[in-house]
C-alpha positions in Angstrom: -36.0 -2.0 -3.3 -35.9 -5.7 -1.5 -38.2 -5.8 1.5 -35.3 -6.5 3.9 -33.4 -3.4 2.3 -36.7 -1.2 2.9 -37.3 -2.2 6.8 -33.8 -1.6 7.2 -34.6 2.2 5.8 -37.6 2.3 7.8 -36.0 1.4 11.3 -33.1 4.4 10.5 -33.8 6.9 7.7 -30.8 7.9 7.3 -29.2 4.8 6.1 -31.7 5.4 2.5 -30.3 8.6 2.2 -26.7 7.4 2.2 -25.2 6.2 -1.2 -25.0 2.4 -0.8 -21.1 1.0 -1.9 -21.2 -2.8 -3.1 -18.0 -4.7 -2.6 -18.4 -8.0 -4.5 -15.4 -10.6 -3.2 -14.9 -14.1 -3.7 -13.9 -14.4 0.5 -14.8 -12.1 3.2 -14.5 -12.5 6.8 -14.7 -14.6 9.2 -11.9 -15.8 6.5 -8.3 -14.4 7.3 -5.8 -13.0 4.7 -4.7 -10.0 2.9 -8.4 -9.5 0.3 -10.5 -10.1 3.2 -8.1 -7.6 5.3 -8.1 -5.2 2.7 -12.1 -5.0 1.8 -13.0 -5.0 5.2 -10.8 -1.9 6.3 -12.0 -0.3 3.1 -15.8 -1.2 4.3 -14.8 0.1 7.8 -13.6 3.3 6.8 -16.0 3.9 4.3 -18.9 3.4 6.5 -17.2 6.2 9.1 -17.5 8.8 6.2 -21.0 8.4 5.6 -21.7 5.6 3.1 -23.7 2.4 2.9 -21.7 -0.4 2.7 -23.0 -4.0 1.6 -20.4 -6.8 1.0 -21.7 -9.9 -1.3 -19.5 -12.7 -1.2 -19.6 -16.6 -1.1 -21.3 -18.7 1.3 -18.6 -20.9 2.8 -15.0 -20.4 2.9 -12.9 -22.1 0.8 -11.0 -24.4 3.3 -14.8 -25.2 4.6 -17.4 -25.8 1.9 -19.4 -27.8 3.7 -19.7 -25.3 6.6 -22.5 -23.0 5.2 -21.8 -19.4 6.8 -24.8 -17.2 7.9 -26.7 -15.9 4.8 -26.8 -11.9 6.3 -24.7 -10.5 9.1 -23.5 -6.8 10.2 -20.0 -6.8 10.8 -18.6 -3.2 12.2 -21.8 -1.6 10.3 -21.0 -3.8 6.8 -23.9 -5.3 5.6 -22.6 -8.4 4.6 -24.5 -10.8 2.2 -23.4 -14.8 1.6 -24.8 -16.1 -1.6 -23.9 -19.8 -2.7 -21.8 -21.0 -4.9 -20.3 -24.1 -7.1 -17.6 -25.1 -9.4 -13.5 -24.1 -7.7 -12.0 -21.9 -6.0 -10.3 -20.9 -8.5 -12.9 -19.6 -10.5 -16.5 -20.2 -8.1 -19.6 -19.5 -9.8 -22.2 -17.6 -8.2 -24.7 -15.8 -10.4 -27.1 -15.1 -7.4 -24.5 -11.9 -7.0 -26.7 -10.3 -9.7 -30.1 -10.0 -6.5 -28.0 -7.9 -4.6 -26.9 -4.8 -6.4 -30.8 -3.1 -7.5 -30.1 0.0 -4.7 -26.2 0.2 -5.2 -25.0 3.6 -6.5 -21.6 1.8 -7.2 -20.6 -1.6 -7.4 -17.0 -2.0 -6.3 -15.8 -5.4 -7.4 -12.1 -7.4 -5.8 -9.9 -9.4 -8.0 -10.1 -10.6 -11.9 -12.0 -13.8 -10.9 -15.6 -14.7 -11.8 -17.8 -11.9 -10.6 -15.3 -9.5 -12.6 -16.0 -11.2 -15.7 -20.1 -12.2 -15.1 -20.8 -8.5 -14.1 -18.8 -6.8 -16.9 -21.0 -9.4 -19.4 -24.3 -8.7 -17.2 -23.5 -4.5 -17.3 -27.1 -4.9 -19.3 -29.0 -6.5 -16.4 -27.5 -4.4 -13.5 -26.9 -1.1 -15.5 -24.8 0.0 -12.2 -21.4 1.9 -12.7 -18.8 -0.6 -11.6 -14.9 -0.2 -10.7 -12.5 -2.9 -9.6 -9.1 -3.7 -7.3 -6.8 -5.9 -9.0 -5.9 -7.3 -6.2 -2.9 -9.1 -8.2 -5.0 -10.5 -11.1 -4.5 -14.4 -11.2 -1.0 -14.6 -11.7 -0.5 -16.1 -8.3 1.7 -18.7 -9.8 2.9 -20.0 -13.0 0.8 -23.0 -13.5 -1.3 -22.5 -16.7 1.2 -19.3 -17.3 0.3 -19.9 -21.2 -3.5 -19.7 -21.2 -3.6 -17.2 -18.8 -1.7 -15.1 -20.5 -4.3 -15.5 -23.6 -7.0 -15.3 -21.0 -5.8 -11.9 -19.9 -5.1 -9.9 -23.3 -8.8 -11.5 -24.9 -11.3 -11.9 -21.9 -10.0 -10.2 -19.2 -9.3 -6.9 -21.5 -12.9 -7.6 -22.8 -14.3 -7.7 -19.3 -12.1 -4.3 -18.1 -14.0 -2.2 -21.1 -17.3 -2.0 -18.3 -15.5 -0.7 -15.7 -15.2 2.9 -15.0 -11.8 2.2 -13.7 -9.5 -0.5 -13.0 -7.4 0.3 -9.9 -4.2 -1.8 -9.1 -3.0 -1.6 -6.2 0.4 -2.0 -6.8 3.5 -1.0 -8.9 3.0 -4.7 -10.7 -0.4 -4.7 -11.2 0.1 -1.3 -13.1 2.5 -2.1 -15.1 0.6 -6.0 -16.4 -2.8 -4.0 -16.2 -1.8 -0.8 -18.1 -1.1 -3.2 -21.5 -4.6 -4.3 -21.6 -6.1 -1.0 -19.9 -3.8 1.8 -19.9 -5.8 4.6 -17.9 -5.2 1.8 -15.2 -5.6 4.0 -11.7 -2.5 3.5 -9.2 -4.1 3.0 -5.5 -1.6 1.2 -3.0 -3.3 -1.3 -0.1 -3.5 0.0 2.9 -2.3 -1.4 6.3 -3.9 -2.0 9.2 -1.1 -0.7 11.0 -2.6 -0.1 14.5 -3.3 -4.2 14.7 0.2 -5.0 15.8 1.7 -1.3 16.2 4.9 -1.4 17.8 5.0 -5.1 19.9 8.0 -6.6 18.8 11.0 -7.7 20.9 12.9 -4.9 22.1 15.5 -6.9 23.0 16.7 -8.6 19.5 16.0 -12.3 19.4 17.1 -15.2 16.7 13.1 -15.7 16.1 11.3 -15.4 13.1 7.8 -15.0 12.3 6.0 -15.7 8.8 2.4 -15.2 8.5 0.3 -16.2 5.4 -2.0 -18.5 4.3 -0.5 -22.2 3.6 -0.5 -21.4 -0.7 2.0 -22.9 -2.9 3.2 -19.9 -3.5 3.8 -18.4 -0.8 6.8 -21.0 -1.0 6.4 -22.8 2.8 9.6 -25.3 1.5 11.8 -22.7 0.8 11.6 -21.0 3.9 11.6 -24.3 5.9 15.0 -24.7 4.0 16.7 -21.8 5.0 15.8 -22.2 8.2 17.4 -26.0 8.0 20.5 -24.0 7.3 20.2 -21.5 9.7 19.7 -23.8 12.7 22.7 -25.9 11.8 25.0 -22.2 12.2 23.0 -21.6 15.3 20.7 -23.8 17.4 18.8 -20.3 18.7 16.9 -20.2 15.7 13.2 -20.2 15.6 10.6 -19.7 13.3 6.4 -18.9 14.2 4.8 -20.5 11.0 1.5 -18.3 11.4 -2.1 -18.8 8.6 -4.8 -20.1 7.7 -4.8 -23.9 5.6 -5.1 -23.2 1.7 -3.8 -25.4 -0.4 -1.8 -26.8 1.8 -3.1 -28.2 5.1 -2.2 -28.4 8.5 -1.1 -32.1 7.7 1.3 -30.9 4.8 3.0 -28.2 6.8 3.6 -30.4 9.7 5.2 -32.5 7.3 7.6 -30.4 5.5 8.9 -29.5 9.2 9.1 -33.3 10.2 11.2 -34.0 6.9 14.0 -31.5 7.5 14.6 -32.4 11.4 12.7 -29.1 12.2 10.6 -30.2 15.1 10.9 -27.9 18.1 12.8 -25.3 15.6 9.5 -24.5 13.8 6.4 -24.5 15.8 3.2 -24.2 13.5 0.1 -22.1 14.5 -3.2 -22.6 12.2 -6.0 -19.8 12.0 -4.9 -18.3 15.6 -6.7 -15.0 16.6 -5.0 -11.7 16.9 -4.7 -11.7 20.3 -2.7 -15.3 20.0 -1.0 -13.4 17.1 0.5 -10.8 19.0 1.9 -12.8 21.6 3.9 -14.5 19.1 5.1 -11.3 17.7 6.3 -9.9 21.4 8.8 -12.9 21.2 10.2 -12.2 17.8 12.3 -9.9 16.0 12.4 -11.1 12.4 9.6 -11.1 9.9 10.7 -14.0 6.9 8.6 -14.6 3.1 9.6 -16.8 0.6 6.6 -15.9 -1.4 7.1 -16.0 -5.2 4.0 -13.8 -5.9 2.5 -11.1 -3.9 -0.3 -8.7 -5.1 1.5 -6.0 -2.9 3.0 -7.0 0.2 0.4 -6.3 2.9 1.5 -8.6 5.5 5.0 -7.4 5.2 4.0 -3.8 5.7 1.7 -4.8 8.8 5.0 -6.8 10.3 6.8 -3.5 9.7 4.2 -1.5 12.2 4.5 -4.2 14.2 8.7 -3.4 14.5 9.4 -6.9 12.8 12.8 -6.8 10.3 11.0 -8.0 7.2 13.8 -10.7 5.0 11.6 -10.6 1.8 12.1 -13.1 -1.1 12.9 -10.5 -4.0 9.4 -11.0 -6.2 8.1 -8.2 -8.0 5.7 -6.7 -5.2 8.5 -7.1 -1.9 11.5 -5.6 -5.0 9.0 -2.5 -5.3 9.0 -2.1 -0.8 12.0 -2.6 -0.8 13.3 0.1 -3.5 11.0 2.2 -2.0 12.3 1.4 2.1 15.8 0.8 1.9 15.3 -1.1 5.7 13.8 -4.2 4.3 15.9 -7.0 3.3 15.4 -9.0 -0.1 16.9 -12.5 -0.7 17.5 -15.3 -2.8 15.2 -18.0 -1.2 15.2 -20.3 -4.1 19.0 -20.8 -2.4 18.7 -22.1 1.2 21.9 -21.1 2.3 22.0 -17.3 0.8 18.4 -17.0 2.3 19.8 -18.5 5.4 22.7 -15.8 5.5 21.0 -12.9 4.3 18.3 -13.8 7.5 21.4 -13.8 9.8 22.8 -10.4 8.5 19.3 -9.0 8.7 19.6 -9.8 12.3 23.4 -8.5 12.7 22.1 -5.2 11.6 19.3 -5.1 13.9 21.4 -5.6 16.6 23.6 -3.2 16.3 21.1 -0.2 15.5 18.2 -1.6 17.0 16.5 1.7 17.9 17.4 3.0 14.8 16.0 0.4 12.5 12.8 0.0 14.7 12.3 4.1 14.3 12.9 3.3 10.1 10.4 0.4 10.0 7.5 2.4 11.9 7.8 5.6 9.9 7.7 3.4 6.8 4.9 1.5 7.7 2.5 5.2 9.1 2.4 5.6 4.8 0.3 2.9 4.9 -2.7 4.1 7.2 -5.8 2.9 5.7 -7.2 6.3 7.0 -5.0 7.7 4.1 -5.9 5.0 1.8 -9.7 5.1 2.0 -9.0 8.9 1.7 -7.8 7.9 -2.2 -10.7 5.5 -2.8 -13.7 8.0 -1.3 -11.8 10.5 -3.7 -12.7 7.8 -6.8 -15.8 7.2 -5.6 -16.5 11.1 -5.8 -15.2 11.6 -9.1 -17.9 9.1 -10.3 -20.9 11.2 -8.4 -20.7 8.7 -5.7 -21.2 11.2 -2.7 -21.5 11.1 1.1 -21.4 13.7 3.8 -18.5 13.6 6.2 -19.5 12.6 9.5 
């Protein structure tokens, strides 16, 4: 046991007689989006039924890799570790993950990047049992589409074979995961559906919120588009860009809205906190992705809680909601104007029945409770004599 790991037993026995969970993720808080969202309610939840909880991730956050992050901090009772890192973001290199994992009864790793692979090869070194989230695999976008492919049915099923699970956490990831692993376990995202619960407009308003990180993929332009349409129809609309800078920045989004005469249509707000968040979302009635991937939809459920009318681009993840909760919306936003008029039909609806549909999106969205989720996990974690005792 590390010195700093036994003073911490010392000052509160208790804490060495808890079984110690090890998330290992590429980003973790203070970053914003849906992994960090999702490990840190799964630390959160985990820690109030009776488990040690230590998250190892990078050192800096992508957008920032200059701006060296603390190297320990407690976050809502997560031990959280920062270890360094080279190479891209893509695939970041950190093999000082392999100093934090001697007292972990499971190692719980996040997405098919490079920890999945180096602790699958380093099984030998760590000898820890080990599951992993898919967390939408690294199909994000269609760049490379060829080689990953390969990738996926040579290393990435090679990698999988040291896991005692592989857990997808949606209908998609099952159904690309299950060719390569086909015990693949089925365990949806959760939602942290009390963050917003229930602040939208009341009164239905032409304003639309979208809230994601600035990714290609998440398809910024083609939303920009349909809203270029929609304002010509009616000069009401508005649209909340809301996220973090990715591979866009701040410079490229302003731009986009500067080339299509959007300026004062589209106001743009980068890495704002929740409290700035949910002032937005009083003012709105319309949640709007153009996303052409999406691990599982997180952000769409979490705009549902939040009484927002989600208008989803129909990828894989939003088709799966949506055939599940008949109240979302799908369209076509590779088309500007049939994105444009399935946003304004969205909003016809939802003012006609505007109790009605706001009573449809919160019951879909209660499904979600991570209290449920982390229910299905701790259940895993049980199965591979990973106990705690219920607090």
């Amino acid at each position: 046991m590390a010195i700093v790991e036994a003073d911490r037993v010392r000052e509160n026995p208790q804490l060495g007689e808890a079984p110690l969970i090890v998330h290992v993720v590429r980003q973790f808080l203070p970053n914003r989006g849906g992994l960090e969202d999702v490990v840190a309610n799964l630390g959160r939840q985990t820690v109030r039924r009776g488990y040690r909880v230590r998250v190892v991730t990078l050192d800096s956050l992508f957008t920032a890799p200059q701006d060296k992050l603390p190297p320990r901090e407690n976050i809502d009772g997560i031990e959280v570790v920062r270890i360094p890192w080279s190479g891209s973001s893509r695939y970041p290199l950190a093999p000082e993950v392999f100093r934090h994992l001697g007292d972990a009864d499971l190692v719980h790793v996040h997405a098919i990047d490079f920890f999945f692979d180096a602790l699958a090869w380093g099984r030998l070194l760590h000898r820890k049992p080990m599951i992993v989230t898919t967390h939408g695999g690294f199909f994000h976008t269609q760049k490379y589409a060829a080689i990953k492919k390969i990738w996926f049915r040579t290393l990435t099923r090679a990698s999988a074979m040291a896991y005692r699970r592989v857990v997808c956490c949606s209908a998609s990831d099952l159904r690309q995961f299950s060719e390569i692993v086909p015990d693949s376990l089925l365990i949806e995202n959760g939602a942290d559906i009390g963050k917003f619960a229930d602040i939208a407009s009341r009164r239905p308003k032409r304003r639309i919120v979208t809230i994601g990180r600035f990714s290609v993929n998440k398809r910024l332009d083609h939303l920009l588009d349909a809203m270029a349409a929609l304002t010509t129809r009616d000069p009401e609309w508005h649209l909340d860009i809301v996220g973090a800078e990715s591979d866009l920045n701040r410079a490229d989004v302003e731009a986009a809205i500067e080339s299509r005469s959007l300026s004062g249509r589209v106001t743009l707000h980068v890495s704002p906190d929740n409290g700035a968040i949910r002032r937005i979302i009083t003012e709105a009635s319309l949640f709007a992705s153009a996303s052409e991937y999406e691990g599982f939809g997180l952000v769409a459920l979490e705009a549902m809680s939040a009484g927002l009318l989600p208008v989803l681009n129909a990828n894989d993840a939003f088709a799966t909601l949506a055939d599940r909760h008949p109240v979302i919306a799908l369209a076509d936003f590779t088309n500007a104007k049939t994105a444009a008029t399935a946003i304004e039909t969205a909003y016809e609806d939802l003012s006609r029945q505007s109790d009605i549909v706001r009573a449809e999106l919160l019951d879909a969205a209660r499904g979600y409770s991570w209290d449920i989720v982390a229910g299905r996990y701790i259940g895993l974690y049980r199965s591979l004599n990973v106990a705690a005792e219920q607090n």
